[in-house]
C-alpha positions in Angstrom: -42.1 14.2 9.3 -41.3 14.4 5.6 -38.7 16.7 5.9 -37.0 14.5 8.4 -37.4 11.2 6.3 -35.5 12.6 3.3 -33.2 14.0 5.6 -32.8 10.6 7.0 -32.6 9.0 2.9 -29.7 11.4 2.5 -27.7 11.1 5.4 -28.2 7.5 4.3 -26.9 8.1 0.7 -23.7 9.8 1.7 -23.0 7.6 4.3 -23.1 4.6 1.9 -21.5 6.7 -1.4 -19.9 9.9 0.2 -16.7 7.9 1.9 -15.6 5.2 -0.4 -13.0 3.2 1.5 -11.4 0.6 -0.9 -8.4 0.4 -3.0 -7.8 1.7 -6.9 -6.5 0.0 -9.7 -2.7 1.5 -10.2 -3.2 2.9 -13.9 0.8 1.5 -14.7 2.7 4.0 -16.9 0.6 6.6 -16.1 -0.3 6.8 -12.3 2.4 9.0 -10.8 4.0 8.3 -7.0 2.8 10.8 -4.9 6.0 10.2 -2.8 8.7 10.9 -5.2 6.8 11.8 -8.5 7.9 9.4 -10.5 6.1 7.7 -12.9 4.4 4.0 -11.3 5.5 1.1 -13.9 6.4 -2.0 -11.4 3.5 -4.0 -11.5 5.2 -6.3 -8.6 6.3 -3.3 -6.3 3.7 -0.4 -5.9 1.8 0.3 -3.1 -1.0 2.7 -2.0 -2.8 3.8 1.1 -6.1 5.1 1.4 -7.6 7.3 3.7 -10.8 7.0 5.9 -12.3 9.5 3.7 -11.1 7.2 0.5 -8.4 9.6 -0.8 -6.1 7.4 -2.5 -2.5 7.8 -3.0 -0.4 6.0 -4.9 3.2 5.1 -4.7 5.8 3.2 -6.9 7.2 1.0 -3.9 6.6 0.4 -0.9 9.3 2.4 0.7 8.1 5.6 -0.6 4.9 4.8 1.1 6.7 4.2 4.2 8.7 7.5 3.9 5.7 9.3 2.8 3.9 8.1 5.9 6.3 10.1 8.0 4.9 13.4 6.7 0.9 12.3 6.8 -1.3 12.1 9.6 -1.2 8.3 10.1 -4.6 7.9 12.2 -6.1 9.2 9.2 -4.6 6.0 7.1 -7.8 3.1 6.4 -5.8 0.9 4.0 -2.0 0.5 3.8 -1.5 -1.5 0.3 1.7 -3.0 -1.5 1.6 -5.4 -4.5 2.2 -8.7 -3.9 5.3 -10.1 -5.5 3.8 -13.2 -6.7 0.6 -11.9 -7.9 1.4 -8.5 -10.3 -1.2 -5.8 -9.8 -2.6 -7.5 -6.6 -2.5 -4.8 -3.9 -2.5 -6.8 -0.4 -3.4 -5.6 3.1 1.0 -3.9 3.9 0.0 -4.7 7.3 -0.3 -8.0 7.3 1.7 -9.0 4.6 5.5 -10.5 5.4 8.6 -8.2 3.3 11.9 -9.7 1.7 14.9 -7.5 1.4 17.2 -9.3 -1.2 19.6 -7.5 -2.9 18.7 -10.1 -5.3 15.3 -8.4 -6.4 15.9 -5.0 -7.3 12.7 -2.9 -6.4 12.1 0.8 -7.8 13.6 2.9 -5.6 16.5 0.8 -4.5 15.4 -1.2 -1.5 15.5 -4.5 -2.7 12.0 -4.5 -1.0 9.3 -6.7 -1.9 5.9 -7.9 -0.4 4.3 -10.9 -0.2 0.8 -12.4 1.2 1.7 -14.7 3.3 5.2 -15.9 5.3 5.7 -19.4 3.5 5.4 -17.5 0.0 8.6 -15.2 1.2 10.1 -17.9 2.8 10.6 -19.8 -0.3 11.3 -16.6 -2.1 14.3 -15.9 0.7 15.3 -19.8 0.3 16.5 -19.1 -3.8 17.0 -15.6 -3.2 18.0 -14.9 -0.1 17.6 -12.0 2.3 15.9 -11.0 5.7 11.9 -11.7 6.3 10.5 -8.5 8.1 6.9 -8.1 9.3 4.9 -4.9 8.8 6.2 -3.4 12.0 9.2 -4.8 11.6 9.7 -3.2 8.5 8.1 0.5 9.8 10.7 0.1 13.0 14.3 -0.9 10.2 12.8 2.7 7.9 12.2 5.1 10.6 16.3 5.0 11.2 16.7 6.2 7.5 
């Protein structure tokens, strides 16, 4: 009976502190992008993802997240995270979050891509700005043509 309590209090332990699903703070400037290696300084345009065994990776937009999602097992995938444009630093949920392509807001790698919480905060973003609005799977459907 003792043996199986304690094995009970550490199935319990690892459980709670084995898997860690939750985001990481983006170290800026010295966080690399596990997509294309370069170094993550944006503060308004990285993203990350984290796994349902709480691997992180990081990524200096969110395109390279999209285009590194084409060569990862994607039912492994907890968390899809980008930063929200109007809050640096603040990683959002990617999958609910509405995207602005403006050639008016450069973004690392050249998508002009940016996210943002909710629709009326990209709407008025897209009204000085302009662009096109894209939901998450809108967005996944325009980047798996490229």
């Amino acid at each position: 009976m003792q043996i199986l309590k304690h094995f009970s209090i550490s199935l319990l332990l690892f459980t709670v502190f084995g898997c860690n699903v939750s985001p990481k703070a983006i170290d800026y400037g010295n966080d690399g992008c596990h997509f294309c290696k370069m170094t993550i300084v944006d503060k308004v345009h990285a993203a990350e993802v984290v796994t349902k065994k709480g691997k992180i990776y990081k990524f200096d937009a969110t395109e390279c997240m999209i285009h590194f999602m084409k060569e990862f097992d994607t039912s492994e995938i907890a968390l899809y995270l980008s930063n929200n444009y109007l809050e640096p630093e603040t990683l959002i949920d990617a999958t609910s979050a509405t995207f602005l392509i403006s050639k008016n807001i450069p973004s690392p790698m050249g998508a002009f891509l940016s996210a943002f919480k909710t629709k009326e905060d990209a709407a008025k973003i897209k009204a000085d700005k302009g662009g096109e609005l894209y939901s998450w799977e809108a967005l996944l459907a325009k980047f798996q043509n490229k």
